[in-house]
C-alpha positions, 0 to 999 in steps of 0.5 A: 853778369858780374865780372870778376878780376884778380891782379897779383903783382910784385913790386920793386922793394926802392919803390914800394912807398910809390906804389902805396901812392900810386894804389891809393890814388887809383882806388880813390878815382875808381871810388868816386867815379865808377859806380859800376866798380862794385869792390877793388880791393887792394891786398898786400901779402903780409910775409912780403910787402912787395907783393900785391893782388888787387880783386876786383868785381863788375857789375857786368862787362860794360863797368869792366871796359869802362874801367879799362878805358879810363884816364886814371887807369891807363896812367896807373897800369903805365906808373906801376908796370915801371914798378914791378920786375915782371909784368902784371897779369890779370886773372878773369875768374868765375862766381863759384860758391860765396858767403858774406856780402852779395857781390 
C-alpha cells in the first residue's frame, strides 16, 4: 500500500540559498536511487520563501524505511534541522480522493 508523507518546515532567511542546495542534492539522490520513491516534490510558499512542504509518496512501506535509512537522508535531515528555527515534523497522511496522476 502507498505511503504518504508531508513535511512543512521553516528555514532561517541567512540560510535560505543552503538549503535550496541542500533540497536539490537530496531530490537529485532520491532520483537516482530510490525507484520505490514515487514522487518528492519539493514546494516553497510563495508568500514566504522561507517556508517549505516537501510531499512525498511510497510505493509501500519498505521504500519508506529504505529512504529513512539511507546515507544522504540522514545527512540531509542533520544539514537542514541546522537550518530551521524549530524542528521539522512529518505528517503521515492517507489516500482519500485523487485526480490526475495515479500516485
Amino acid at each position: 500500500m502507498k505511503e504518504y508523507v508531508m513535511i512543512p518546515f521553516q528555514v532561517k532567511k541567512d540560510r535560505l540559498d543552503e538549503a535550496k542546495k541542500l533540497i536539490n542534492e537530496l531530490i537529485s539522490n532520491v532520483r537516482e536511487k530510490e525507484p520505490g520513491t514515487l514522487l518528492y516534490n519539493s514546494l516553497q510558499l510563495k508568500n514566504d520563501p522561507t517556508s517549505f512542504i516537501h510531499f512525498i509518496i511510497f510505493t509501500d512501506q519498505d521504500a519508506h524505511l529504505k529512504h529513512r535509512g539511507a546515507p544522504y537522508v540522514i545527512d540531509f535531515v542533520k544539514k537542514l534541522y541546522e537550518l530551521c528555527p524549530k524542528e521539522p515534523f512529518p505528517l503521515f497522511l492517507e489516500s482519500f480522493a485523487s485526480c490526475g496522476m495515479d500516485v
